[in-house]
C-alpha positions, 0 to 999 in steps of 0.5 A, spaced: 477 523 495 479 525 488 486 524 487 487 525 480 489 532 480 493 531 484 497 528 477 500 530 472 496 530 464 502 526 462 500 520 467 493 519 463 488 519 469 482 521 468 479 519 475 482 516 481 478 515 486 481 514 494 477 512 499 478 511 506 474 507 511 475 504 519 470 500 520 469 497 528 465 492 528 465 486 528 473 485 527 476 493 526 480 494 520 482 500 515 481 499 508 484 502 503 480 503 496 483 505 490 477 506 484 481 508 477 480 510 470 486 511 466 486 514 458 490 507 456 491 501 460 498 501 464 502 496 468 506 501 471 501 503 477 505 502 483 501 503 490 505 504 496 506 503 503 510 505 507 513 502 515 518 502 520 517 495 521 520 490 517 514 486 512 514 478 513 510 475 507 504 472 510 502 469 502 501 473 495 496 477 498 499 479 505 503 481 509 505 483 517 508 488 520 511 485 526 512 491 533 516 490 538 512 488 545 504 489 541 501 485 535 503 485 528 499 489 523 496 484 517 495 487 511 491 483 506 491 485 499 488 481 492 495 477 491 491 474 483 491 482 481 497 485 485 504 482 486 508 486 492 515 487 493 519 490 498 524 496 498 529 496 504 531 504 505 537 504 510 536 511 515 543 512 517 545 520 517 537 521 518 534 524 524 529 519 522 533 514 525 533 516 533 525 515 532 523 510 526 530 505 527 535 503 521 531 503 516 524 504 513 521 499 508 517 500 502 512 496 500 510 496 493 503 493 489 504 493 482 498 490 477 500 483 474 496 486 467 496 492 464 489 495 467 485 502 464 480 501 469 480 497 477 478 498 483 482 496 489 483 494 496 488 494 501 485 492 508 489 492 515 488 489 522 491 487 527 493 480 527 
């Protein structure tokens, strides 16, 4: 799908391309593939994952989300190209919390260098 409409013109994307693929055979994963073109070259590109599930760093380009009483999820990215940090979100007063626990996690992949162009994949499977 083409997402840069879903921007503003001040953001400078001329094209953002997001595709979505399952793939079964022969290991299932999910990819996630991000193919953009910006106006400029910018390091203020952030690709972000939500998840009730407290991220473990598994190296610079991975991640697991471990769940309760089931496999963790792996997520793999290009850890020479993305660096990843994690937010913790506390859900106290939130009707969220009954459902999703305390808190919910935010990780966020951002580019070690400014691009103008780039193409991207996020890849997840169950560990």
């Amino acid at each position: 799908m083409d997402i840069a409409g879903a921007y503003p013109e001040e953001a400078g994307i001329a094209s953002w391309r997001r595709t979505i693929r399952l793939v079964r055979e022969p290991k299932g994963y999910v990819e996630v593939e991000e193919d953009f073109w910006l106006r400029a070259a910018s390091d203020r590109i952030t690709l972000t994952l939500m998840t009730p599930c407290k991220p473990r760093r598994e190296g610079p380009g991975a991640f697991a989300l471990p769940v309760e009483g089931a496999r963790a999820l792996a997520v793999h990215f290009d850890g020479r190209v993305l660096e990843a940090s994690v937010e913790e979100m506390p859900l106290s007063g939130s009707s969220l919390r009954s459902e999703w626990g305390d808190f919910l996690y935010r990780i966020l992949l951002r580019p070690k260098a400014a691009a103008k162009r780039g193409r991207w994949t996020v890849r997840m499977a169950a560990a």
